[in-house]
N, C-alpha and C positions, 0 to 999 in steps of 0.2 A: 304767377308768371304772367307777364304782358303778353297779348294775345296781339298777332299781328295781321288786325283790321284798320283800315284808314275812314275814321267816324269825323262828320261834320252835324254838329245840330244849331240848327239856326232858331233864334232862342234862348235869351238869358233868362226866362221868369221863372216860376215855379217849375212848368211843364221842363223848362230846357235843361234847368238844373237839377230834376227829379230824374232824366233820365242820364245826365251826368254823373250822380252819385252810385246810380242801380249799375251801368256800365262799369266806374271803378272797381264795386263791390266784385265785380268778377271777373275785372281783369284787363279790362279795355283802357284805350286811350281813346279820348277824344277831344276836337277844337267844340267849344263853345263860339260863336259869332251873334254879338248884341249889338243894336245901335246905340240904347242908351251909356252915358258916360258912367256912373255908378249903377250899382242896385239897390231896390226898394222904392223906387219909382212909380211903383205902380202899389197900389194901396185899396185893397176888396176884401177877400175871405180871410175869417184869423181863426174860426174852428176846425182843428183838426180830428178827426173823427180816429175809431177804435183802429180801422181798418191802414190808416196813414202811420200811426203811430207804431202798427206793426213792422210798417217795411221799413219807418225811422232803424228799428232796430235788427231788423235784418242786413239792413245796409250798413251797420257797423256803427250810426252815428247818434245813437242818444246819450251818450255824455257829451258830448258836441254841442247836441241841444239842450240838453236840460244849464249850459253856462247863459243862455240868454230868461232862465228865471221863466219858464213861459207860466202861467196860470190855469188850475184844473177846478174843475168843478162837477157835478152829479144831476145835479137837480135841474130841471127842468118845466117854466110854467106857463102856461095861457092865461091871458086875464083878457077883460071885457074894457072897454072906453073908459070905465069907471073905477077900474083897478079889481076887479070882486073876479077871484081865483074859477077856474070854469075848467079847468084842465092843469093835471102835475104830473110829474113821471121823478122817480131818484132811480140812478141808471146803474145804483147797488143791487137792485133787484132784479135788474135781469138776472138768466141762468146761470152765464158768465158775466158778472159781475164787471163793469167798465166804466169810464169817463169820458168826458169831453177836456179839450186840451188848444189853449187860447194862448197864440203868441201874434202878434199885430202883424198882417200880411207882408210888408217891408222888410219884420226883422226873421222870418220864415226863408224871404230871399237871401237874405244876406248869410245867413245858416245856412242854406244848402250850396251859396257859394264859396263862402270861408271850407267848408268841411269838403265840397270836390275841388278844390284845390292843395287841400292839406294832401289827399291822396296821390298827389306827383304825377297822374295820369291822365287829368284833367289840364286844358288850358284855356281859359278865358281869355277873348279878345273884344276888349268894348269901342264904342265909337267906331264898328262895323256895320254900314247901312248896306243890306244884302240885297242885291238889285235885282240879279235874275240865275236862274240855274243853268247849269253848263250842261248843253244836251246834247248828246250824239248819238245816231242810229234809234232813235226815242228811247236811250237809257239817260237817266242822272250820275253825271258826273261829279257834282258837285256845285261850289257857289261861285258867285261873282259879286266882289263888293265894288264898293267904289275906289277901293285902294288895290287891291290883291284878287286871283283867281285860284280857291282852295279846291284842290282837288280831293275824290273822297272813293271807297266802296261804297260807302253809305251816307246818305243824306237823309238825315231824322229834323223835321219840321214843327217848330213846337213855336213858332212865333204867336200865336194867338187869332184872334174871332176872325180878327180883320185881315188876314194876311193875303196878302196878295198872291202867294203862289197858290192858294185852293185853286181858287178860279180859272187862274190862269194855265195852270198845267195839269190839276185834276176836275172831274165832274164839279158842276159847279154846285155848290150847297144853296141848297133851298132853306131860308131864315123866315121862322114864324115872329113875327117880330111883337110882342104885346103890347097893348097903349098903355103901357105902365112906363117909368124911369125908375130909379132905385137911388136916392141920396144916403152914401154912406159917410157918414158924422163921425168925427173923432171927439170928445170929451170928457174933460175930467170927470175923475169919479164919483158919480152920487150913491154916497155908504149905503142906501135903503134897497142900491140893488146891486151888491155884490155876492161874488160865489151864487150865480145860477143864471141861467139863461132865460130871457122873458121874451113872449111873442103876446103882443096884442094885437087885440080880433074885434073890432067890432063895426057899426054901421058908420063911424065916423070917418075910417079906416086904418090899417092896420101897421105894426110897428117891431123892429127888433133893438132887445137891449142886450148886453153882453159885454160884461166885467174885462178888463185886460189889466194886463202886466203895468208896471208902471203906474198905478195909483191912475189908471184910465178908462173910459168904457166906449164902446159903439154902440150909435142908436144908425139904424137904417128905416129910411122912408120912404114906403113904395106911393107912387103918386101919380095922376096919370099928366101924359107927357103935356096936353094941353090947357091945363092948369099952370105949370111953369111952378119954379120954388124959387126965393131966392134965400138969400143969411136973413133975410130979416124976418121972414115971415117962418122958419126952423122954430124958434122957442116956441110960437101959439100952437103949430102945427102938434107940435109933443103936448102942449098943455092940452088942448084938443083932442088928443086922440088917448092918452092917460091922464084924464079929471084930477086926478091926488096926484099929480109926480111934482115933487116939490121943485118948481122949476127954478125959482130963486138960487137955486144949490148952484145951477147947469153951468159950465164955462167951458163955452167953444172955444178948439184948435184949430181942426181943421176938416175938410173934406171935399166928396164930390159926386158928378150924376154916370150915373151911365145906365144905356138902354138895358131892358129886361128882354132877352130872344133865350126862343129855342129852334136848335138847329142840330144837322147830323150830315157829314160829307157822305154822299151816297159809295165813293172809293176812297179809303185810306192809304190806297201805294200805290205807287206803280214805279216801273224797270230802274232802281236803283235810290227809290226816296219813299217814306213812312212819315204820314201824320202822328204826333199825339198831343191830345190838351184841348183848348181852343180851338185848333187849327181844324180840329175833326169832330167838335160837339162843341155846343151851347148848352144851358140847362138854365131853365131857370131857381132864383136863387132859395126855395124854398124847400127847408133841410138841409143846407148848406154843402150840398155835393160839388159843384164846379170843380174846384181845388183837390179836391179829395179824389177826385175820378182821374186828374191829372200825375198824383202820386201812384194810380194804378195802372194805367197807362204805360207808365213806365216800367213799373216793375214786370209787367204784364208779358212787353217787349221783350225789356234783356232778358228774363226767364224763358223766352221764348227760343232766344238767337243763342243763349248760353245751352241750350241744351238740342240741338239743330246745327249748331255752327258747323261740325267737320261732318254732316253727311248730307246737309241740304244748301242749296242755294238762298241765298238771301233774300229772293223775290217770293220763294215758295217760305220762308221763314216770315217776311214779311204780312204775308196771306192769311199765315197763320192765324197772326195777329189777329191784321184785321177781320177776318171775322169771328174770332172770338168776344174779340171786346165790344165788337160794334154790337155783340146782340145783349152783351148787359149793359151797354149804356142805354141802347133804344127803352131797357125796361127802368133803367133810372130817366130816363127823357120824359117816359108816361106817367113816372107818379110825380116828378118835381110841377108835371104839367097838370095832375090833377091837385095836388096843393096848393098849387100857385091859382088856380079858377077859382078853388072855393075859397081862398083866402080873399079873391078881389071882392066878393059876394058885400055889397053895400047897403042893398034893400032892407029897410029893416023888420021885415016879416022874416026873410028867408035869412038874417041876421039872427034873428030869435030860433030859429029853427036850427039853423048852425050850432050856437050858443047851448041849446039842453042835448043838442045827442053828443055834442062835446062833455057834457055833465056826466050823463047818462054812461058815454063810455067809461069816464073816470074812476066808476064805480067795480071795472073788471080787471083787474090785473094783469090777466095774461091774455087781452087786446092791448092793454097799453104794452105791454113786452111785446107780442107780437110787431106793432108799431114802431116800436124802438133799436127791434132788433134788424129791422131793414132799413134805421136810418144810418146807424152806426156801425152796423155791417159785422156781427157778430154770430155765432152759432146760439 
């Protein structure tokens, strides 16, 4: 049965449309308002983790997903500048047994648009530039584009890092910003590394490989920002920093930079409007959370409003929320923050030192579960 709330979420990306589908799945209608003209415009995280792949299937849509062919793998490895193995993890061994799950961030959008619009409850409006929200009495009433004034009960905020309403109508977010950038590279396949995920570590510095669909792979280049990258200097950079990767094979598509922050809005609502996604956390990208934190976000949400809805107000549902989720992302904020330090680690003393207690762990199993089990978010 349709449940009779008037939902505006401003936000077509993952964030907007994860909680489009969560909302369907129980019953809601709501307008979607994007500026861009399609989707899949934006182009970053393609690993979806144990934990994403659950709500896929809670919300009704893994045959949905499984028609774009996504790509699964297990294994997982560290290697040094020189290619020489220093850390592996197969993610059959944990307790509960799981995978990792790679469809190219574009066509994850275009999935969770296609599948919240199949549900009839959903409506996408693109080529909607949302200017400013409709406030009265300091509640949210909804948005103002540059075409239209949507009115709403709820106004769910999923536009992303940059969005202009944190600032302006919530606390403003404090951004640790790192001297890092991050080039994520699109590339044909080189067969030496598929079926498994590869992070290279060493005092050259460090690198992500990852198989996809499509006979494709990503490599990601964290780099610091004043150094600068351009296309040309990409091949030496990977021969560089992986000695054996037979770079001869490599044939660029495409790609792009974007800054490395973390951040956390110190308030997620207020009188009639909810953060999720970007809007309300950064993380840096190490373990692949971003995206992943944005699929629970939502689900987090409508499990929230879905079971609140007839005996609480929305602003004490919204509350909820926020402080539920704000205190597991602060603890995903602190480890993607301690990853991300010792990954920068370039010296190559404390490079060497990194390098054998990486070894050293490898030798325990249930550190490397322990390890695995808070990345992929399992029991």
């Amino acid at each position: 049965m349709t449940k009779a709330l008037k939902i505006i979420i401003v936000g077509g990306g993952v964030a907007g449309l994860s909680v489009a589908n969560a909302l369907a799945s129980k019953g809601y209608k709501a307008i979607v308002l994007e500026k861009a003209k399609q989707s899949g415009e934006v182009d970053r995280g393609d690993v979806l983790h144990h934990s994403s792949m659950e709500l896929i299937k809670k919300w009704g849509l893994t045959d949905e997903f499984l028609k774009y062919n996504p790509k699964v793998f297990h294994d997982f490895k560290i290697l040094n500048n020189d290619g020489k193995l220093i850390f592996d993890f197969n993610l059959k061994k944990l307790t509960q047994p799981t995978f990792f799950t790679v469809l190219r961030h574009k066509e994850i959008e275009i999935f969770l648009e296609s599948s919240a619009l199949k549900t009839g409850l959903i409506e996408i409006k693109r080529s909607e530039t949302c200017k400013e929200l409709i406030v009265e009495n300091d509640i949210v009433l909804g948005v103002k584009t540059q075409h239209y004034a949507y009115y709403a009960d709820l106004t769910i905020i999923a536009n992303g890092a940059k969005s202009k309403f944190v600032n302006q109508y919530f606390k403003s977010t404090s951004f640790f910003e790192y001297s890092l950038s991050f080039y994520n590279g699109c590339y044909k396949l080189v067969s030496e590394y598929d079926n498994c995920g590869y992070y290279v570590l060493g005092n050259k510095g460090n690198m992500i490989l990852v198989a996809l669909p499509n006979n494709e792979m990503r490599i990601g280049i964290q780099f610091k920002k004043r150094q600068g990258i351009s296309k040309l200097d990409l091949f030496k950079i990977i021969k560089n920093r992986l000695t054996n990767f037979p770079i001869e094979k490599l044939e660029f598509l495409d790609g792009h930079i974007y800054s490395i922050t973390n951040s956390i809005c110190p308030e997620w609502w207020i009188n009639g409007a909810v953060l999720v996604g970007d809007a309300a956390h950064t993380v840096h990208p190490a373990g692949g959370q971003g995206m992943n934190l944005a699929f629970s976000d939502a689900d987090t949400f409508v499990t929230i409003l879905d079971k609140y809805y007839e005996t609480e107000g929305l602003d004490r549902i919204c509350d909820r929320y926020s402080k539920l989720r704000k205190k597991e992302v602060e603890k995903v904020l602190k480890k993607t923050h301690i990853l991300g330090t010792l990954g920068e680690i370039q010296h190559p003393i404390y490079c060497l030192i990194r390098e054998k207690l990486l070894e050293l762990c490898n030798n325990f199993l249930f550190l490397k579960q322990i390890i695995f089990k808070r990345i992929v978010n399992v029991e």
